[in-house]
N, C-alpha and C positions, 0 to 999 in steps of 0.2 A: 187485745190479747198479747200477752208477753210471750217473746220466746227465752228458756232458759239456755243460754246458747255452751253453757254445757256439760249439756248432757249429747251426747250424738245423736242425731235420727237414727230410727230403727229401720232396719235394714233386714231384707229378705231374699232368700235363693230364688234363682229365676226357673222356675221350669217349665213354664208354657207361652204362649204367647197368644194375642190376635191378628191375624193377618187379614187383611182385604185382601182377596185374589182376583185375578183379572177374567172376564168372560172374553172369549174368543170366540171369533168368526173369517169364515171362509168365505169368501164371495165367491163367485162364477166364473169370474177373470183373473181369482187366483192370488188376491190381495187379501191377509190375512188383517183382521183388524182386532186389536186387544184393548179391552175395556176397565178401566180402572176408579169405581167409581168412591169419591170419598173425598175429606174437608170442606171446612163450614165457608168458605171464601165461594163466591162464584167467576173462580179464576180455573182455565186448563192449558195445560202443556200436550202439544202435541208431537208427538217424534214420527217424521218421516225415512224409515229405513230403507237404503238402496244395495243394492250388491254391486258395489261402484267403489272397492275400495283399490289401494293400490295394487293387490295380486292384479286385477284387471286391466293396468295401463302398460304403455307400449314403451314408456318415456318414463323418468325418473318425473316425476312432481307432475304428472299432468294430472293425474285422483285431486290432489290436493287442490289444484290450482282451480281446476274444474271446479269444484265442491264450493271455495271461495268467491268463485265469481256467479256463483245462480242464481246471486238475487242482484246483478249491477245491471239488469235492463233488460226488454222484450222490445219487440218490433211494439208494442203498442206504450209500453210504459218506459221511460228513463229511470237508471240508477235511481236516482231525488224524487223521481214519482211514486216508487214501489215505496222508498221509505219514510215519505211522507203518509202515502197512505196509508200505514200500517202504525205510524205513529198519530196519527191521528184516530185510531180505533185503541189507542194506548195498550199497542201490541209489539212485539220486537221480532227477530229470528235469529238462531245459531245456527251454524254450520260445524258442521267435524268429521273429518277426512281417517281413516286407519286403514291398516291393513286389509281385511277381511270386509269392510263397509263402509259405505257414507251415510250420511244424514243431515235433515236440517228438521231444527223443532222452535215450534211457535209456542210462543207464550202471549194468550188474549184472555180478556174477561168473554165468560161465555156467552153473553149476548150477542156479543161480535164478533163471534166464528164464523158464521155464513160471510160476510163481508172480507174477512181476513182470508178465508179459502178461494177467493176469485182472485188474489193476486199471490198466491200461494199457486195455485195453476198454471197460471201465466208463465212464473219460473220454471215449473215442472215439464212444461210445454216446448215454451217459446222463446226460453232465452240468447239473446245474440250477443254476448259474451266481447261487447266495445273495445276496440282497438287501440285506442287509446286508455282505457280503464286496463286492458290488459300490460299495458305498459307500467302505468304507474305500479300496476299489483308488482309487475316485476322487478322493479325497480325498487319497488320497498320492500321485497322479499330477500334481494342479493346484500340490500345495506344490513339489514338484520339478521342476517347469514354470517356479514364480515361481524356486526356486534359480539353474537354471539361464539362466532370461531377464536373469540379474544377471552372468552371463560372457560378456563380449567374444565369446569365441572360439565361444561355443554359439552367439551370436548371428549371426556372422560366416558361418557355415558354412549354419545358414537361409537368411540372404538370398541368398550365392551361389547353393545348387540353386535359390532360386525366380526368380533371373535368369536362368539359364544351360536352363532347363528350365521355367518359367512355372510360376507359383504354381497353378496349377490342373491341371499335370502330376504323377503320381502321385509324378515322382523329384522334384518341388518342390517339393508342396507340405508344410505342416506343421499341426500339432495346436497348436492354443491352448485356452485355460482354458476358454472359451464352448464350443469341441466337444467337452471331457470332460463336463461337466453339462449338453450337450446328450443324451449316449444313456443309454438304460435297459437295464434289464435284457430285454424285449423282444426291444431291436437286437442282442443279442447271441446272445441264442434263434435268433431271424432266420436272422442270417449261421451260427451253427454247424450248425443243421437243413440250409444249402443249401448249405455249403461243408465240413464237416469229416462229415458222419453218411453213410456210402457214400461218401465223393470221396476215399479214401486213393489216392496218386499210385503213390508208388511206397515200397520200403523198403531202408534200405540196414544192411549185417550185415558189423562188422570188429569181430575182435578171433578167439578162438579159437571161431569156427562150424563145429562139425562139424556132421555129416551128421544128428547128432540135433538138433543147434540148430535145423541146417534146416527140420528137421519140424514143430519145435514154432512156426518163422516161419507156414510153408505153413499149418498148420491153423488159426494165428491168422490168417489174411487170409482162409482161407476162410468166415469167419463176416460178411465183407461182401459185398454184392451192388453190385458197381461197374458194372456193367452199366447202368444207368442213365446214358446219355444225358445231357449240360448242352451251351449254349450259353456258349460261352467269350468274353467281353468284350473289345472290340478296342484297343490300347495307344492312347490317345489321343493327339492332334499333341501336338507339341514347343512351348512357345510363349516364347520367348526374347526375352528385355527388348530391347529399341531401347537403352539407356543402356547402355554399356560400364563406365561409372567409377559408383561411388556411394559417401559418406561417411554413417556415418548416426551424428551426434552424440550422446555418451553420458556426458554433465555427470556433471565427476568421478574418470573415466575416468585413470589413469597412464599408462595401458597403452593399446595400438594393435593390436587386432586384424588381421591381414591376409591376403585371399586373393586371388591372381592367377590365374586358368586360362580354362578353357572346355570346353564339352562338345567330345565328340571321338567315335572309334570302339570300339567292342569288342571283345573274345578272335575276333572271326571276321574282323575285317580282316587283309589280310595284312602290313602292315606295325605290327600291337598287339606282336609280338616283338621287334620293332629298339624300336619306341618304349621297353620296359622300359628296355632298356639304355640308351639316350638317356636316362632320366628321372633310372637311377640315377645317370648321373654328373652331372647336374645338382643334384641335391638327396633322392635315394633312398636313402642312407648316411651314415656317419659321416663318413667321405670325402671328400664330393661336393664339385661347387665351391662351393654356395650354403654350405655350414656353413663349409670354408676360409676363405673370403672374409667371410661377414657375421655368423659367428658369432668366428672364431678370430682371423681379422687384425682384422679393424674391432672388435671387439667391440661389435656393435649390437644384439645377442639371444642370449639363452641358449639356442636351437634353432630351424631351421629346416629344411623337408622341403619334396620333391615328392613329389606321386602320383597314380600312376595308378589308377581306376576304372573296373569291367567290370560292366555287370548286361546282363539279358538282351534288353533294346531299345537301350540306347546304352551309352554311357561318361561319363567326364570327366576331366580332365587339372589340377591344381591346384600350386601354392606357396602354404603358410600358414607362418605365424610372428606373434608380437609383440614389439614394440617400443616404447618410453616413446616419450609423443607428441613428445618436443621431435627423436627420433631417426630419426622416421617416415619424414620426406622423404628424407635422406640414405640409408637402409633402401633406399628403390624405387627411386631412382636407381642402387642397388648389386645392385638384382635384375634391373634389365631388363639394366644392363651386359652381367651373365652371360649373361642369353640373346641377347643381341647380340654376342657372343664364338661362343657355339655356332655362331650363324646366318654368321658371317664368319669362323670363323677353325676350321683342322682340329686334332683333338684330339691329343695325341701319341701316339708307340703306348705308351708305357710308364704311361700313365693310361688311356688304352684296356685296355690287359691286365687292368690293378689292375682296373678296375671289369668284367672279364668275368670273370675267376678270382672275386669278391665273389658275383656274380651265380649263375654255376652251383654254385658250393660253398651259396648260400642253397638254392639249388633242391635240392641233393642231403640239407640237411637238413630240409627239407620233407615229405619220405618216409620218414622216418628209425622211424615206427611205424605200428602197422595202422590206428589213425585219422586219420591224417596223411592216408596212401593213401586213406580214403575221403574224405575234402575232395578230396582231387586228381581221384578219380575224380569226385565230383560237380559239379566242372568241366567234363567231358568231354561229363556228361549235361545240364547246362544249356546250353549251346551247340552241340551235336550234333556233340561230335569226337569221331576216334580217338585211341587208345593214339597213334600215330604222333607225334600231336602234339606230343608232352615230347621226343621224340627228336629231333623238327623245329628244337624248340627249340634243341637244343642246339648246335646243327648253326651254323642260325641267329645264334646269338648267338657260337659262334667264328667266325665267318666275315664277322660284319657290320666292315666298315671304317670309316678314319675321315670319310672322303669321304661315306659314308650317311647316318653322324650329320650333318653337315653339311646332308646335303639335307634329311633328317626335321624339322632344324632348321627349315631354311627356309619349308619346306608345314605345321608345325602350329603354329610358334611365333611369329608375326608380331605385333605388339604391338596391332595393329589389329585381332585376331582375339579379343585376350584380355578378361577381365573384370578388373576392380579394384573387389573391396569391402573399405571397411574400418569397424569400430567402434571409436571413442575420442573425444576429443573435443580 
């Protein structure tokens, strides 16, 4: 068959969708487990959710560090046993440490989940956290601290959250060299006996979980006794800089780190939906007007992006890019423009469209596998939506006009509102 390459493919409005949604279950002991069954591979991910994130430690980095080190050994297995054995069932694990939670998720073919869950236990259990492994972790944490304290833009993005969210806020603040070789091995005993040893949250299961995966989920939770009771830590105030602008000189420097935004609302305001679309066409695509304009006409950076941020107490709304310092000024004068365009002036509908058909076509490959679907649903669960939601969405974003952006403009983007930090010199 020939294609006539052209003519365009035919192309059609999206208005519904199919989603696999997830079955949920409560066990006894208070371990929620969510089921996501779906693709043709008999491959599953499984995520283990902790309420173990950094609100909960005592110590600058000990969540983190904790989280990293639960699979380097148990009194019965060594670091090189756990991950030999697990690669030998040609299975892996991730860890990932945030604010609000921890986690570690297996990726095994499903025949070999029973065997991958008994040393998946063992961490959950029994980890003794080597004394020497804790050294090195430290020790590679403080070099890649100093790497990173030598990039602009790592730097950039630190001092934003701890303007916008106060350095003593959990979404502010950050790890330095002094709080890595401040914790021992101990603090990390500590935190894992009172946050990961009985506190499994909940579990989530996509990929090809049948009815026997299920089983072999259920019997691994039932070996915790969650019933235990904790006192849950309350999100601490917000404490946001007085200083709106700040330059923070960096001798040397070519380059001009840059970030403009502000904290803002999250997945539960009702206007977090129009906003997406408001950001994408400001700077959320290839598209948008910030890369038009300051990347492709002016040629004043080789990239620049908005975006929006959702955790589970606030948000934040951002522009970063860099720029050579001689380019800088010119740079911000070329960014507030845009958003002084958005705030005055109505978008037309045929760049309206472009960035909603962009929008729902991301969205529809978002879903596009059974892990996918479980990120999507773990959205759901951190913010306490329904399924409804995505449909809302959709709904929403064809239907938001150019008149709304305009006003969205108005109520979140005001220059008075915003922050300006930059690193260079």
């Amino acid at each position: 068959m020939n294609i006539d390459r052209t003519i365009a493919p035919q192309t059609e409005e999206i208005s519904s969708f199919n989603l696999v949604e997830a079955n949920s279950t409560k066990l006894e002991n208070g371990i929620n487990i969510h089921r996501i069954e779906a693709g043709n591979e008999a491959v599953l991910k499984v995520d283990f959710v902790f309420n173990a994130g950094s609100l909960n430690q005592s110590k600058k980095g000990q969540a983190a560090l904790t989280n990293r080190m639960i699979g380097e050994g148990t009194s019965k297995y060594t670091a090189q046993q756990l991950a030999d054995a697990l690669d030998f069932y040609g299975a892996y694990i991730n860890t990932r440490s945030a604010t609000d939670e921890s986690s570690v998720t297996l990726y095994c073919l499903s025949k070999h989940l029973n065997s991958c869950l008994t040393y998946i236990y063992e961490m959950f259990t029994d980890a003794n956290f080597p004394e020497d492994d804790l050294k090195i972790l430290t020790q590679n944490s403080v070099q890649k601290l100093a790497v990173n304290e030598q990039k602009n833009t790592f730097l950039v993005r630190k001092y934003f959250y701890a303007s916008i969210f106060g350095e003593e806020n959990p979404y502010g603040s950050s790890v330095n060299k002094e709080d890595y070789l401040n914790i021992n091995r101990q603090d990390l005993i500590e935190f894992y006996q009172t946050n990961y040893i009985n506190r499994l949250e909940h579990i989530m299961v996509s990929g090809q979980a049948d009815n026997s995966t299920m089983i072999e989920i259920e019997a691994f939770c039932q070996k915790f006794n969650n019933t235990i009771t904790r006192t849950i830590l309350p999100f601490p105030a917000f404490g946001a800089s007085a200083e709106r602008k700040k330059f923070h000189n960096k001798p040397g420097s070519s380059q001009s780190a840059i970030r403009i935004g502000r904290p803002i609302f999250n997945r539960n305001h009702k206007d977090f939906r129009k906003f997406q679309l408001l950001n994408l066409i400001l700077g959320g695509y290839f598209g948008s007007r910030l890369m038009k304009n300051i990347r492709e006409d002016k040629g004043l950076t080789y990239g620049i992006y908005s975006s929006l941020e959702s955790y589970k107490n606030g948000g934040c709304w951002y522009i970063e890019t860099e720029m050579n310092n001689e380019l800088r000024e010119k740079g911000l004068i070329e960014i507030y423009k845009e958003l002084k365009t958005l705030r005055e002036e109505l978008i037309d509908e045929e760049e309206l469209q472009t960035a909603k058909n962009y929008l729902l076509g991301s969205f529809l490959r978002s879903i596009d596998s059974p892990f996918s679907l479980a990120d999507r649903y773990k959205i759901l669960l951190d913010y306490n939506l329904e399924y409804s939601y995505y449909q809302e969405f959709i709904e929403i974003v064809k239907t938001t006009n150019a008149e709304e952006i305009r006003s969205l403009a108005n109520e979140y983007l005001q220059e008075t509102d915003l922050y300006e930090i930059i690193v260079g010199s």
